[in-house]
C-alpha positions as CSV (number, residue, x, y, z in Angstrom):
1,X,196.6,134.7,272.9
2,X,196.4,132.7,275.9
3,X,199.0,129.9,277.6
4,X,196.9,127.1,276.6
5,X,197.0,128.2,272.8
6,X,200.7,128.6,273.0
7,X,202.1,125.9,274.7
8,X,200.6,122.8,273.7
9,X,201.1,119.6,275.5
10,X,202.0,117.5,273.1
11,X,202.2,116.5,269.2
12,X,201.3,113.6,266.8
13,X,203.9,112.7,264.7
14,X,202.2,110.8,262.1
15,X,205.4,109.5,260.5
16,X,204.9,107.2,257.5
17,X,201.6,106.2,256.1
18,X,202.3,102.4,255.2
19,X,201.2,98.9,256.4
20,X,202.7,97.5,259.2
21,X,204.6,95.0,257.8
22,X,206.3,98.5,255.8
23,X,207.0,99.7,258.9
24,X,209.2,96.6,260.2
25,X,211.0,96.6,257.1
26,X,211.7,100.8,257.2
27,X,212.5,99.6,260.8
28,X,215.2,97.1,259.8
29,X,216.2,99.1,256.6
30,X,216.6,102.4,258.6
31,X,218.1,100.7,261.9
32,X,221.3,99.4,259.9
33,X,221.5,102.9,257.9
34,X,221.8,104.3,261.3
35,X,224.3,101.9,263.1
36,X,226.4,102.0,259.2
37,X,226.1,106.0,260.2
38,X,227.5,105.6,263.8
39,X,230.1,103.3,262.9
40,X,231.3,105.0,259.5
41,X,231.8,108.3,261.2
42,X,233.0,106.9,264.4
43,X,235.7,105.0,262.2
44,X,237.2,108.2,261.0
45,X,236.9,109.8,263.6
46,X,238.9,107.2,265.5
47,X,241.3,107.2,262.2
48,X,241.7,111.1,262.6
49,X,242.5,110.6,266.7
50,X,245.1,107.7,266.0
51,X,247.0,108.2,263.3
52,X,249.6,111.1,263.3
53,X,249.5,111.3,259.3
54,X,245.5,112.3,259.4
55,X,246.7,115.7,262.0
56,X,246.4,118.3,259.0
57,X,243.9,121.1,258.9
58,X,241.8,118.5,255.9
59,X,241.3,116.4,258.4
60,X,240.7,118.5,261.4
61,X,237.9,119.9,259.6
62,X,236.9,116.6,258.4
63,X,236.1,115.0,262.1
64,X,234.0,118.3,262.6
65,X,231.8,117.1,260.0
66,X,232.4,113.7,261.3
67,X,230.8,114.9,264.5
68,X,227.4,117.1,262.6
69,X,226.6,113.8,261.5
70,X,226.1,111.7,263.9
71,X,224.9,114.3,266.2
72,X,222.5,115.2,262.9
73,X,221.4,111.6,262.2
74,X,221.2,111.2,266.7
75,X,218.7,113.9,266.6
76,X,216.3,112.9,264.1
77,X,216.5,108.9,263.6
78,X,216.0,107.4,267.4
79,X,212.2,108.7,267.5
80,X,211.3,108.2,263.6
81,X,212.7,104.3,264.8
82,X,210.2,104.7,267.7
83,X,207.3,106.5,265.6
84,X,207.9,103.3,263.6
85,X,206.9,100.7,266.3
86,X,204.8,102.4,267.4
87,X,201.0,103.1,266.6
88,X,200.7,106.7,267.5
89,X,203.8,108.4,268.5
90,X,203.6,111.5,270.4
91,X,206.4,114.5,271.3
92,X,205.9,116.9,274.2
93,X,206.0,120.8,272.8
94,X,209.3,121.3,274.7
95,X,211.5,118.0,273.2
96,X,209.6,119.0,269.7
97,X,211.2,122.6,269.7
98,X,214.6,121.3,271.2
99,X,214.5,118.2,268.3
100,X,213.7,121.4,265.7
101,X,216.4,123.6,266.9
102,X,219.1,120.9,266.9
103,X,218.3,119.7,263.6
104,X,218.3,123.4,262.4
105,X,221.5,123.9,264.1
106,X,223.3,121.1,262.8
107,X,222.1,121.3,259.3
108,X,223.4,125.0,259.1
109,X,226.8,123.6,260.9
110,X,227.5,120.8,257.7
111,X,226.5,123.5,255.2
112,X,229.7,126.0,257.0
113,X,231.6,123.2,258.1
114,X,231.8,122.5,253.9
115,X,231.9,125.5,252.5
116,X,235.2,125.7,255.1
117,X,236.7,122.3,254.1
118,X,236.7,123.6,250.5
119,X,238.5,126.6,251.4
120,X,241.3,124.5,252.8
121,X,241.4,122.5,249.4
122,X,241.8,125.8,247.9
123,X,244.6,126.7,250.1
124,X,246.6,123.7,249.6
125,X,245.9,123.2,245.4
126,X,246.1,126.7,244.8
127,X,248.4,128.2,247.8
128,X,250.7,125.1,248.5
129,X,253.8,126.8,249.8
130,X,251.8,129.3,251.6
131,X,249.7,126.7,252.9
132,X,251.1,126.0,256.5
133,X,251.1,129.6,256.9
134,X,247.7,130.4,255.7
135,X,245.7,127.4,257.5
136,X,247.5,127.8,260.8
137,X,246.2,125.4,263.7
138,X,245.0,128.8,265.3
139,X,243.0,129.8,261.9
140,X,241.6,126.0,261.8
141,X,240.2,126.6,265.1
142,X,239.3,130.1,264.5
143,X,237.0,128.8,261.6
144,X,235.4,125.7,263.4
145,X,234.6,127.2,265.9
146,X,233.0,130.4,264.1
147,X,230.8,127.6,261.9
148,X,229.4,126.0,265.0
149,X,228.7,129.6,267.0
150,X,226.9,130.6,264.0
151,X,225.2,127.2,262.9
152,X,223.2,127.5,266.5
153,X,222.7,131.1,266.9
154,X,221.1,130.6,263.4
155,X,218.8,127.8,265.1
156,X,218.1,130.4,267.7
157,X,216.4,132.5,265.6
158,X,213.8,130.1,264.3
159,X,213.2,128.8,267.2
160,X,212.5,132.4,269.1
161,X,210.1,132.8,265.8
162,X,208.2,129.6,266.6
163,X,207.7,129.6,270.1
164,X,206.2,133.0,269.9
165,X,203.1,131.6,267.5
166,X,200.1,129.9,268.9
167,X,199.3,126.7,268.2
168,X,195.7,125.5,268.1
169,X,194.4,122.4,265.8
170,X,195.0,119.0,265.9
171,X,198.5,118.7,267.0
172,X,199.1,116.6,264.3
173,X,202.6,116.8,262.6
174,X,202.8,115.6,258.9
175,X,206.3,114.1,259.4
176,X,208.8,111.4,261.2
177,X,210.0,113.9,263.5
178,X,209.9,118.0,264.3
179,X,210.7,119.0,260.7
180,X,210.4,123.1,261.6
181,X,208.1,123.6,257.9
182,X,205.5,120.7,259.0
183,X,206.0,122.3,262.4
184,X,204.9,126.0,261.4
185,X,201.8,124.5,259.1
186,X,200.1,123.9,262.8
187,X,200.5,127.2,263.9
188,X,197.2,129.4,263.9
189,X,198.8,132.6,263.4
190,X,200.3,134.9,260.6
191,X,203.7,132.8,260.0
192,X,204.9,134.8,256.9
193,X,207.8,136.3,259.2
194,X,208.9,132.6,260.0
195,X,208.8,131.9,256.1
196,X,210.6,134.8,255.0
197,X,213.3,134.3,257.8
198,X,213.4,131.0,256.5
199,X,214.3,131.9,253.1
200,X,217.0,134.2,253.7
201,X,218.6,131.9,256.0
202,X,218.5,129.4,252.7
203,X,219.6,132.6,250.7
204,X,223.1,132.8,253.6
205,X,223.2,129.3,254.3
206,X,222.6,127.2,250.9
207,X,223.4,129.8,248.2
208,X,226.2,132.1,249.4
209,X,228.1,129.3,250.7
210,X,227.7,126.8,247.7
211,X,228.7,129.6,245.1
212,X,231.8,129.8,247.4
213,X,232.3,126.6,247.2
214,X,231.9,126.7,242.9
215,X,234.0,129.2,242.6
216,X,236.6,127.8,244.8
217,X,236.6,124.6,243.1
218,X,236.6,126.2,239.5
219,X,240.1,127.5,240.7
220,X,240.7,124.1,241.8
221,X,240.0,122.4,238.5
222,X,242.1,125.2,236.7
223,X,245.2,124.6,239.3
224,X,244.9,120.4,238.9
225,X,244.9,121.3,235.3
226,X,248.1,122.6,235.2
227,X,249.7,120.4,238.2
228,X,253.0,118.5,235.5
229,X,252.6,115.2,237.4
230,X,250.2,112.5,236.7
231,X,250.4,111.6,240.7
232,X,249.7,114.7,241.7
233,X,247.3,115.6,239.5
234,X,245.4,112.6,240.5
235,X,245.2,112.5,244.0
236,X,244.2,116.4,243.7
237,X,241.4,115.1,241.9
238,X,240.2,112.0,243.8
239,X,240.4,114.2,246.7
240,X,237.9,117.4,246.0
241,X,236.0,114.7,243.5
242,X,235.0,113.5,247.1
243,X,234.6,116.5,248.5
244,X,232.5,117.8,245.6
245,X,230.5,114.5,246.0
246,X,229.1,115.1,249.2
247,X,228.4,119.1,248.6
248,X,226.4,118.0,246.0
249,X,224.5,115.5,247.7
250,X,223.3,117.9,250.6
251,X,223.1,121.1,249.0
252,X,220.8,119.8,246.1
253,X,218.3,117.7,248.3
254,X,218.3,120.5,251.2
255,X,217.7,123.4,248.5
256,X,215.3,121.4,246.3
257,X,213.2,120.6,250.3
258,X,213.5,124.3,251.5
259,X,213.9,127.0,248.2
260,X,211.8,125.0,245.2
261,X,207.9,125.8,245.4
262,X,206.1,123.8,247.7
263,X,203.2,123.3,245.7
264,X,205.7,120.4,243.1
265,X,206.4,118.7,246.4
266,X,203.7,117.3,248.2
267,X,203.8,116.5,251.9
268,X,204.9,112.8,251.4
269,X,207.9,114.2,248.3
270,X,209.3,116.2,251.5
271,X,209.8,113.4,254.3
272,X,211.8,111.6,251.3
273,X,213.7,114.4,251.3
274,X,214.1,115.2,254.7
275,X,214.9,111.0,255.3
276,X,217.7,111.5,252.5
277,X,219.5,114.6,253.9
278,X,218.6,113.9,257.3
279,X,219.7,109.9,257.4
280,X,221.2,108.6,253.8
281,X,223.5,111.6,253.4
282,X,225.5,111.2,257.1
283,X,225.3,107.7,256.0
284,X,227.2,108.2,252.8
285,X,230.0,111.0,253.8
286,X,232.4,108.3,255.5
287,X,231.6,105.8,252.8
288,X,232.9,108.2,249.9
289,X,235.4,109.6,251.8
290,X,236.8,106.2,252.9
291,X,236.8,105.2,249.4
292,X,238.2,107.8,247.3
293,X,240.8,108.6,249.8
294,X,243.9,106.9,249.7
295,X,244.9,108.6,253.0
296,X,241.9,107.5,254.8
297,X,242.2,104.0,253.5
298,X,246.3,103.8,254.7
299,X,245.5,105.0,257.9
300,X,243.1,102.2,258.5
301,X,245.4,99.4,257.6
302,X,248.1,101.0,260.0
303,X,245.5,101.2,262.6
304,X,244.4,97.7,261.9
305,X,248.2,96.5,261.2
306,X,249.4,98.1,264.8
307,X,246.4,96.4,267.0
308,X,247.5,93.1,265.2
309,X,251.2,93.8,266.4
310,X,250.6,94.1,269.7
């Protein structure tokens, strides 16, 4: 195994397969997904700063996710907007690995970063009076900042994996940006370590933490069941409702991309996939959140009420 085999100088990304006049339209489509991603996220997390009501553990924890997304969408978005202008977009092997490790990293950081925002729902439906105790700012902190040391040194890991294969073909990546499965299929060496690392990081990443988060909201549903007032019962609800909206949309398309067989999901199946968890999904958080939270949506009109004050 030689330096020349190892370290390539660059890679293809071959993106999507359409017409040009596709592209400009995926261009234009894509380009407002991404701003609606920046400005939805920024918006809360500008709510969240502000306004002295949204300073609760919920919310705490909700700017942290605020934060994987745009930093997820950041990562992955710019040069699939490039590779789209573009008629043959390359990547240097040294940005390729750092855009695979980030996406990695934050992808494992949203799947903690949940699984710990439906602990704190569990805490304060099931645990109220014991909630100030139990989700102390020094536990909040405690458990953000575990999710994001263990969301990167998870990244680490793969990456160590990759950049120990040699790669020696065509260069040519299958995908709109350094997806790490399109990124392993150029290797020219054994990668059924990377693959099997692969799965049991899905296995501690995807299905440990979503059967937490099941069985945490089954004794949610049971609590709101047996909350005696209508109110509360249904701002319980439309809360984790929310919540439960948003685990669903990125567990399902990130276990159906990385845990189904790969052979019922050809090549062009997965950057669909990859395009909804990787761009729609950061796109959608602050819209569900904004809309089935009646916190959320009071904070903004004092926010917007204030500035008109002054």
């Amino acid at each position: 195994m030689t330096e020349n085999q190892t370290w390539v100088p660059e890679f293809v990304l071959l993106g999507f397969p359409v017409s040009a006049r596709t592209k400009l339209f995926l261009f234009g489509l894509f380009s407002l997904c991404y701003m609606f991603t920046l400005f939805g996220n920024g918006i809360i997390l500008g709510l969240i700063w502000l306004d002295l009501k949204l300073h609760s553990p919920m919310y705490f924890f909700l700017s942290h996710l605020a934060i994987v997304d745009i930093s997820y969408a950041s990562n992955n978005v710019p040069k699939m907007l490039a590779n789209l202008l573009n008629k043959r977009e390359t990547i240097s092997f040294a940005p390729c690995i750092m855009q695979t490790f980030l996406y990695l990293a934050f992808a494992h950081a949203e799947c903690l970063m949940l699984v710990v925002m439906s602990y704190d729902r569990y805490v304060a439906i099931c645990h109220p009076l014991q909630y100030s105790i139990i989700m102390s700012w020094r536990v909040c902190t405690t458990l953000a900042v575990t999710s994001w040391t263990w969301a990167f040194l998870l990244a680490l890991v793969h990456v160590i994996l990759i950049v120990r294969l040699p790669f020696c073909g065509p260069h040519e990546i299958n995908h709109f940006f350094c997806e790490i499965l399109s990124v392993l299929k150029l290797a020219c060496a054994d990668i059924r370590l990377n693959l099997l690392v692969i799965f049991a990081a899905c296995v501690f990443i995807l299905v440990g933490p979503l059967s937490l988060v099941l069985v945490s909201y089954m004794r949610i549903l049971l609590a709101i069941l047996r909350i005696g007032s209508g109110e509360g019962r249904r701002k319980a609800f439309s809360t984790c409702s929310s919540h439960l909206c948003v685990v669903g949309l990125f567990f399902g398309s990130a276990m159906v991309m990385y845990m189904a067989p790969k052979s019922s999901h050809p090549e062009e199946q997965q950057k669909i996939l990859s395009l909804f968890y990787s761009l729609f999904n950061p796109m959608l958080n602050p819209l569900i959140y904004s809309l089935r939270n009646a916190e959320v949506k009071g904070a903004l009109k004092r926010v917007v009420w204030k500035q008109r004050s002054r």
